[in-house]
C-alpha positions as CSV (number, residue, x, y, z in Angstrom):
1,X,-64.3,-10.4,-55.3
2,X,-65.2,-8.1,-52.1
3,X,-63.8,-5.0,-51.9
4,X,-61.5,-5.1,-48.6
5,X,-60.6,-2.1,-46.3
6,X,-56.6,-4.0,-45.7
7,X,-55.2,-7.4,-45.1
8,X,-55.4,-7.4,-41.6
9,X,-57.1,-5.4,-38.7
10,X,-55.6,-5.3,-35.6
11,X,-58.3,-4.7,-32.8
12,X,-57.1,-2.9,-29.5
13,X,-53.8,-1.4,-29.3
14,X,-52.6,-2.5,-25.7
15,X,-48.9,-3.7,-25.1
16,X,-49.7,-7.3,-27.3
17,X,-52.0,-5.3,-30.1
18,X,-49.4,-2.4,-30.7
19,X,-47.1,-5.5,-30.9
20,X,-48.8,-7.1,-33.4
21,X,-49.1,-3.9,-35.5
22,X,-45.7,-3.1,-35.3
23,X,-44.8,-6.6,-36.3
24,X,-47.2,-7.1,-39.6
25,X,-46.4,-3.3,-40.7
26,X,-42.6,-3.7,-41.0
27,X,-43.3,-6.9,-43.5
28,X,-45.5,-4.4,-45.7
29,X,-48.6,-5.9,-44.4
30,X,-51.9,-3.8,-45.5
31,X,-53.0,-3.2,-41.6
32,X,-55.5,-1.1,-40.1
33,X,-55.2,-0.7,-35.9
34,X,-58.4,0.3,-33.7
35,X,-58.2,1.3,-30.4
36,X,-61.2,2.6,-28.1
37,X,-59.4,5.1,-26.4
38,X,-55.9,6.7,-26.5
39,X,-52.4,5.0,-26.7
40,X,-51.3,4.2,-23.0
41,X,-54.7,4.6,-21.6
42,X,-55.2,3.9,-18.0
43,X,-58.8,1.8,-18.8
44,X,-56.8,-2.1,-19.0
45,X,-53.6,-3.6,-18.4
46,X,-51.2,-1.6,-20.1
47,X,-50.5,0.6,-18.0
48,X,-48.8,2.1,-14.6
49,X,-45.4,3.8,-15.2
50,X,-43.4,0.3,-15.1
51,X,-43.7,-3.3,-15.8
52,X,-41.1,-6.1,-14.8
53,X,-39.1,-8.0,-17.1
54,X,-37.5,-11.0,-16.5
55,X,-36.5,-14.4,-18.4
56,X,-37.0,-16.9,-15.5
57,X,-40.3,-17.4,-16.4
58,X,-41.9,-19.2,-13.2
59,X,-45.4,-19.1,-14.9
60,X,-44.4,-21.9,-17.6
61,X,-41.2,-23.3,-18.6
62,X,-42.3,-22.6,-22.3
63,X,-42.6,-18.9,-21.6
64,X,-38.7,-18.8,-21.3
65,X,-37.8,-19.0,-25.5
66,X,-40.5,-16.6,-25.6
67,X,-39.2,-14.3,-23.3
68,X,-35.6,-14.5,-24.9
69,X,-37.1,-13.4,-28.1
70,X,-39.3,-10.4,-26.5
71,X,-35.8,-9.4,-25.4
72,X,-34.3,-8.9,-28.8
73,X,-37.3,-7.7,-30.2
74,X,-37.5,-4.6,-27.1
75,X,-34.3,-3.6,-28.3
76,X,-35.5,-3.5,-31.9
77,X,-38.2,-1.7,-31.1
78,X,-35.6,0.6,-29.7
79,X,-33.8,1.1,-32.1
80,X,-36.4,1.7,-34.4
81,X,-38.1,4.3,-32.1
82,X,-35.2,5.9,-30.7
83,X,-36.8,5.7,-27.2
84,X,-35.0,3.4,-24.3
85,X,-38.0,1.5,-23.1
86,X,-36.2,-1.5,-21.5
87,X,-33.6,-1.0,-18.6
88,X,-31.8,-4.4,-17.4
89,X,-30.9,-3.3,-14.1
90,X,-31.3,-6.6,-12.7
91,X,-34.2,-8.2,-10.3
92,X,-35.0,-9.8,-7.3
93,X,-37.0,-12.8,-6.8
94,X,-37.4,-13.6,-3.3
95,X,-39.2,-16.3,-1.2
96,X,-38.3,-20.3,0.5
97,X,-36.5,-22.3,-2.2
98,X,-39.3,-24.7,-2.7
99,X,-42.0,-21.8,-2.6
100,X,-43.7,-20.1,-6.4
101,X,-41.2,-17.2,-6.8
102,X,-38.0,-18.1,-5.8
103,X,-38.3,-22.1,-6.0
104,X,-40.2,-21.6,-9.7
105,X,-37.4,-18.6,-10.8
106,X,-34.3,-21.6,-10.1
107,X,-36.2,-24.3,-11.7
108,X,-36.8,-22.1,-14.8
109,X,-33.0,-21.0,-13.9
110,X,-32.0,-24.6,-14.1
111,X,-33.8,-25.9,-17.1
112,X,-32.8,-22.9,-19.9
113,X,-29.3,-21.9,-18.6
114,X,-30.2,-19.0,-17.1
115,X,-27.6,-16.9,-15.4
116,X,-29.2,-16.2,-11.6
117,X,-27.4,-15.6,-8.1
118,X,-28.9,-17.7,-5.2
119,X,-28.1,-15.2,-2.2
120,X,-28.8,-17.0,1.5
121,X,-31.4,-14.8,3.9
122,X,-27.9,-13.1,5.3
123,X,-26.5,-12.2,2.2
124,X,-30.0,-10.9,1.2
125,X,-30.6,-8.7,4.3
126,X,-27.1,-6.9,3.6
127,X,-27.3,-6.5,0.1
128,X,-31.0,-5.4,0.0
129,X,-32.0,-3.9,3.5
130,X,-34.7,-2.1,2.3
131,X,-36.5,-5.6,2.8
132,X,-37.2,-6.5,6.4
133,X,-39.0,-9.3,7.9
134,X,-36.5,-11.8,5.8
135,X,-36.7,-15.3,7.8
136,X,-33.6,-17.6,7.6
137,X,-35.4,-20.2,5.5
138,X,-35.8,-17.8,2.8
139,X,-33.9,-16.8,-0.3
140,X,-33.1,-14.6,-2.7
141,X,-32.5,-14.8,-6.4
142,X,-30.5,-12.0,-8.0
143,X,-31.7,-12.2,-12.0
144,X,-29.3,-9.6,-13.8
145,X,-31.2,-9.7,-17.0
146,X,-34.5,-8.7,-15.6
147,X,-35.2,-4.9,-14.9
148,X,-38.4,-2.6,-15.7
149,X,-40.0,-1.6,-18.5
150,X,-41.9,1.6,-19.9
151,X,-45.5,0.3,-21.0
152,X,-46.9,3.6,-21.9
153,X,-44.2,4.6,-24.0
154,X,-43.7,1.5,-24.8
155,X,-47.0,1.1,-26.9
156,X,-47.0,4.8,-28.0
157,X,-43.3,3.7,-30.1
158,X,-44.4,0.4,-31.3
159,X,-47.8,2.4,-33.3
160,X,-45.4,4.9,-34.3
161,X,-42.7,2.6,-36.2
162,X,-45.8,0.5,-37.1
163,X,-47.6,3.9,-38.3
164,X,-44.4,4.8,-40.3
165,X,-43.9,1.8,-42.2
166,X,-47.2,2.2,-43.7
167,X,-49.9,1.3,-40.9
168,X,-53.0,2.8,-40.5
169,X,-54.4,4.1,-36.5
170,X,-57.9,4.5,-35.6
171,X,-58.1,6.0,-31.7
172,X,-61.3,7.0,-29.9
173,X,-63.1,4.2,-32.0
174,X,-64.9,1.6,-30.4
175,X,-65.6,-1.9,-31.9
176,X,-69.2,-3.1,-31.2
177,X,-68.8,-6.6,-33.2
178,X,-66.5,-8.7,-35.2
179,X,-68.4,-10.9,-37.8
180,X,-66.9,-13.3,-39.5
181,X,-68.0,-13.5,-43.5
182,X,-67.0,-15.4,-46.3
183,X,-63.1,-14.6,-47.0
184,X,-63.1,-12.9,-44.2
185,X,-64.2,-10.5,-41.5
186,X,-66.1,-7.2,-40.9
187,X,-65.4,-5.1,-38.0
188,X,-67.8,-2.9,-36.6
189,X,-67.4,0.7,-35.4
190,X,-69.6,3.7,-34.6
191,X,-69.0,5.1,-37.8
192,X,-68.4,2.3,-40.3
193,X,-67.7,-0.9,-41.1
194,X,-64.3,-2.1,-42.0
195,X,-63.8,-5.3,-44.6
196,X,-60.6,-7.2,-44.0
197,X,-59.2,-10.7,-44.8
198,X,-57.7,-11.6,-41.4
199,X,-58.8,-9.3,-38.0
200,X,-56.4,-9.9,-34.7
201,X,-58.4,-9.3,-31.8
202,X,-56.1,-8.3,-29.0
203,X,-58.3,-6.2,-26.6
204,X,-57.4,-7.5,-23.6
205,X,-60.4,-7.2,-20.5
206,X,-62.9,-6.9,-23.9
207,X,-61.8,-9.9,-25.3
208,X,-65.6,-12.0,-24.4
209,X,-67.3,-9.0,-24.9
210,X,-66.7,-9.8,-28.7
211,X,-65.7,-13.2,-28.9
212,X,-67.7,-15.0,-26.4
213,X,-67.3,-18.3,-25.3
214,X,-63.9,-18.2,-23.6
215,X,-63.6,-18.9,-20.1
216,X,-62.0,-15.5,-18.9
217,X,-62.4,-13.8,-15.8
218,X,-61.9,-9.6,-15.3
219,X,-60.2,-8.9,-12.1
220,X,-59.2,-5.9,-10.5
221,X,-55.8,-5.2,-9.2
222,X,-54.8,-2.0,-7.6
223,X,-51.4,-0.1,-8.4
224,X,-50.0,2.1,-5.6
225,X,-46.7,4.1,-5.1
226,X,-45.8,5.1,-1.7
227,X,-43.5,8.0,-1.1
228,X,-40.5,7.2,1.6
229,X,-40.3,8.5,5.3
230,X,-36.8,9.4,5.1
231,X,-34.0,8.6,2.9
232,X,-35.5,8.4,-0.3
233,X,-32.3,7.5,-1.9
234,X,-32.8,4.0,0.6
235,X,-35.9,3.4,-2.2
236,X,-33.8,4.6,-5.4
237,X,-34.2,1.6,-8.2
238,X,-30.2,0.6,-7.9
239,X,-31.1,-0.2,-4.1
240,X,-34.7,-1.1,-4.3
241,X,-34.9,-3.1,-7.6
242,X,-37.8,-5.0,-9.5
243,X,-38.8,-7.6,-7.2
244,X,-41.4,-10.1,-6.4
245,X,-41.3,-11.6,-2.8
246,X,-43.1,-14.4,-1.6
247,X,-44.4,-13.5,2.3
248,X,-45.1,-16.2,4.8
249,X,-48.7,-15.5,4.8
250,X,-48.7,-17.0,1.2
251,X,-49.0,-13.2,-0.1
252,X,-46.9,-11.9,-3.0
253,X,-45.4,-8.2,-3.0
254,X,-44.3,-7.0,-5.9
255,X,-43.0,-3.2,-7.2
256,X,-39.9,-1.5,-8.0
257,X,-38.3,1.3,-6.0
258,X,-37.6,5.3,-7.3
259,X,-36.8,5.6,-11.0
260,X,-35.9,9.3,-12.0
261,X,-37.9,8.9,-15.0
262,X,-41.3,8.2,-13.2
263,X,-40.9,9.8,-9.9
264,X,-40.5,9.7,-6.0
265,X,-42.7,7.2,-5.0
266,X,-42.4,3.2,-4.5
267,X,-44.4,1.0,-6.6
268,X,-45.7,-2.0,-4.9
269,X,-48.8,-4.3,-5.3
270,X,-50.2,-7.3,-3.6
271,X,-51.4,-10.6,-4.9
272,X,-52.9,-13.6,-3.6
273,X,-55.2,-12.5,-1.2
274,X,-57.7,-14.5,0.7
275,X,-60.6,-15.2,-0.8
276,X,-62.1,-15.4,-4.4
277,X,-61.7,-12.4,-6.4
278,X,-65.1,-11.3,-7.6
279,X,-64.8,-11.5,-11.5
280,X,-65.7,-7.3,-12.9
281,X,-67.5,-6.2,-15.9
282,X,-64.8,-3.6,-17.7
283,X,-67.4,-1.4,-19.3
284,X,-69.6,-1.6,-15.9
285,X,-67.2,-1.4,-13.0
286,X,-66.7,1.5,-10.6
287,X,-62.2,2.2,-11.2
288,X,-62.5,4.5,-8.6
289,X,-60.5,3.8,-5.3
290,X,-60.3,3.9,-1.9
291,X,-59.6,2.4,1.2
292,X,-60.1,-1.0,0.8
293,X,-57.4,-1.1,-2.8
294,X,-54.8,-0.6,-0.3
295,X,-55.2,-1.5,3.2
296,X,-53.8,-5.0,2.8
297,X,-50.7,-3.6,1.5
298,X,-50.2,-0.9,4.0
299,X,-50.9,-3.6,6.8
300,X,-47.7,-5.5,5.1
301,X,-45.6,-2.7,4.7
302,X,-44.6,-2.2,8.6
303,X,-43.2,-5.8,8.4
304,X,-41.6,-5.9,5.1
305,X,-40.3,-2.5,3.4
306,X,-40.7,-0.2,6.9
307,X,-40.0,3.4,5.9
308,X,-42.3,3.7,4.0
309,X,-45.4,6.4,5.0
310,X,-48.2,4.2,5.4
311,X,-50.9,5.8,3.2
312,X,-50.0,5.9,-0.6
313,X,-49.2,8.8,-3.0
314,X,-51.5,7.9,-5.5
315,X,-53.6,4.7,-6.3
316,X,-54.5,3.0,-10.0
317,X,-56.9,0.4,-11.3
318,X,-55.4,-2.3,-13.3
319,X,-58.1,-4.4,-15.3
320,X,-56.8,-7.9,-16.8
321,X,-58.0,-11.4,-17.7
322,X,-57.6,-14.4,-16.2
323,X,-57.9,-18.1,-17.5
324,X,-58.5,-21.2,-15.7
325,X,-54.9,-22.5,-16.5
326,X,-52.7,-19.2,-15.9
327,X,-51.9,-19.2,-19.3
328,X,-52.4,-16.8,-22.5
329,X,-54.9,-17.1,-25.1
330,X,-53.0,-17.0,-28.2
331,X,-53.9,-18.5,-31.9
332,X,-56.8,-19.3,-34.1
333,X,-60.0,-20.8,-32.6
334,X,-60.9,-23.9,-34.2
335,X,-58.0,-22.8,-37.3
336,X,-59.8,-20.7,-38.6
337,X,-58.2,-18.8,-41.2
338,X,-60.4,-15.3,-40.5
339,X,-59.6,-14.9,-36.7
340,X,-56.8,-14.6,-34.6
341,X,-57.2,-14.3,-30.4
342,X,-54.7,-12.5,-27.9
343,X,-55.9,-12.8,-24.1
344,X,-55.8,-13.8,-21.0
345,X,-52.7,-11.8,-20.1
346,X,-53.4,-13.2,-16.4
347,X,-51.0,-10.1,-15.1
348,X,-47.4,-11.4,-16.3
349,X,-47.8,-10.8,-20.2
350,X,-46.3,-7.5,-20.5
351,X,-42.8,-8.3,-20.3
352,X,-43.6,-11.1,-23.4
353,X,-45.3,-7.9,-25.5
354,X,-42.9,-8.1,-28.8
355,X,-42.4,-11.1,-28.7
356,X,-46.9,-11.9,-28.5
357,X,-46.6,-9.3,-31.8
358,X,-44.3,-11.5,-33.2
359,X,-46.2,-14.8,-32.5
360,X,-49.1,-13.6,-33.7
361,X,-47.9,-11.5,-36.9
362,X,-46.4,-15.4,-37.7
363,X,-49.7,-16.4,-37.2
364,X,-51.3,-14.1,-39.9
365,X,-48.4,-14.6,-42.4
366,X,-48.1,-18.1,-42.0
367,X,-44.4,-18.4,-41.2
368,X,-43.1,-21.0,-39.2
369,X,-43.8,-19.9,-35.2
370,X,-41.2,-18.3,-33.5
371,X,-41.9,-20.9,-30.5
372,X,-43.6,-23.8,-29.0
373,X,-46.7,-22.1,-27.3
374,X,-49.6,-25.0,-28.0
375,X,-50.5,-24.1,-24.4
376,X,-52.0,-21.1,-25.5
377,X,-54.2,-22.1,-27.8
378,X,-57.6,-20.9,-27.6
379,X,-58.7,-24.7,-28.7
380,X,-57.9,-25.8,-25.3
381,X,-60.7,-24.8,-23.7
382,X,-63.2,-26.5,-26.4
């Protein structure tokens, strides 16, 4: 009988790896988290101040019992960490009524029972004017149980519950191989070699780097807050909520407007622009910016949040991992017992982070899933 280091490693401590942590500690499970670099780091995806949450899940209809149950388990997490990392302020989702956002937020609406407003383009123009540019064939919908999330702190209280029901942390430690053995699985660091049973590899950007054979692509998406001309209170979060918006161009805006807690400036991003995204190497590419990570979304702002000064406050690098399907990576490749995958966030997994921990602590144990995600698993792609 091998001599084993814990049960379970959990490798990379992101929003779905903190998760995970959390999750397996609080059932007494021997686990061991690594993470390359600090909690919150700015290096992937799990971070940038704020994060939308939302139950219409347009992405896939089988995201919706998933979100639900990320819900209950943020306020759990609250409780147990005595940190508010969720507020439900309510958000918008705006765009034609056959279109991605707003068409795919009332068809998820329609299907789960989902309490949404449909506000007309007038409607929408009074009750948020901070959005110009609204054309009479678009709409709004009004989602009260969405609203923004902390990520930072967010992973920062899941390792902290997790670390006080028993979980061990390794930070600054960098995993150059998982190997796969009989009964289970060694994972390699700088300075030693950890023996487990089961290892959850959850490292987001990483994830080929050490488990290759996927078809994920890195992309780079920039993060910028702008300050306002004017009235900043025209920008506050109560008048400028969480949004996504849907543009004519076939664009999509996104941010969330002042929040006390995180500042004066406007977070916004931009997605689908023209052209195919080079894929990135995380450990090679250059996360400096400049000019060309924001001059598509300054060019948009005259037209659709004016009042705005046209050069940002600050810029960030967000790193994530995209599939060919738009879907997570979530389960055991081929069923085996040793090895269980988290990926392919494809930029709308934070909001499903306790809920991932959840799945995937199910996974480990066992226990009958929490819900129907055969979309996600890893075998799909064999």
């Amino acid at each position: 009988m091998p001599e084993w280091d814990a049960e379970v490693a959990v490798v990379g401590l992101g929003a779905w790896g903190a998760s995970a942590l959390w999750r397996l500690a609080v059932r007494g499970i021997d686990v061991v988290g690594i993470e390359r670099y600090r909690l919150g780091h700015a290096f992937g995806s799990s971070h940038g101040g704020s994060r939308m949450f939302r139950i219409t899940c347009l992405e896939h209809p089988g995201l919706v019992p998933l979100a639900r149950a990320s819900l209950r388990l943020w306020r759990e997490l609250e409780v147990g960490s005595g940190r508010e990392l969720l507020r439900q302020v309510g958000g918008l989702l705006i765009g034609p009524p056959d279109g991605v956002v707003a068409g795919g937020t009332l068809r998820a609406a329609s299907q789960h029972g989902i309490e949404v407003e449909q506000l007309a383009a007038e409607e929408l123009r009074k009750r948020f004017p901070a959005h110009a540019g609204i054309s009479d064939d678009q709409i709004g919908v009004w989602e009260p149980s969405a609203g923004i999330l902390r990520p930072e702190l967010s992973i920062q209280a899941a390792v902290a519950v997790a670390e006080r029901a028993g979980a061990r942390v390794h930070l600054d430690t960098a995993v150059s191989a998982v190997e796969l053995v009989d009964g289970g699985a060694q994972v390699h660091t700088p300075l030693r070699t950890l023996r487990v049973r089961q290892v959850v590899v959850a490292v987001g950007s990483w994830l080929s780097s050490l488990v290759p054979g996927l078809p994920l692509r890195v992309l780079r998406m920039p993060i910028t807050w702008y300050r306002p001309e004017d009235d900043p209170h025209a920008f506050a979060l109560e008048q400028f909520p969480v949004f996504m918006r849907e543009r004519e161009n076939n664009l999509i805006l996104w941010g969330n407007g002042r929040d006390g807690d995180e500042g004066n400036e406007v977070k916004l991003g931009l997605e689908n622009l023209p052209g195919e995204p080079p894929a990135l190497d995380p450990e090679t590419d250059d996360r400096s910016v400049g000019p060309a990570d924001w001059a598509a979304l300054s060019a948009e702002l005259a037209t659709a949040v004016p009042g705005l000064e046209p050069l940002p406050a600050k810029v960030s690098v967000c790193m994530w991992a995209q599939t060919p399907d738009g879907q997570f990576v979530l389960g055991r490749p081929g069923g085996d017992q040793r090895l269980v995958l988290a990926g392919g966030c494809n930029a709308h997994g934070f909001k499903h982070a306790t809920g991932i921990g959840e799945v995937l602590a199910r996974t480990v144990t066992g226990e009958p899933e929490l819900c129907d995600l055969s979309f996600t698993s890893p075998d799909r792609f064999a």
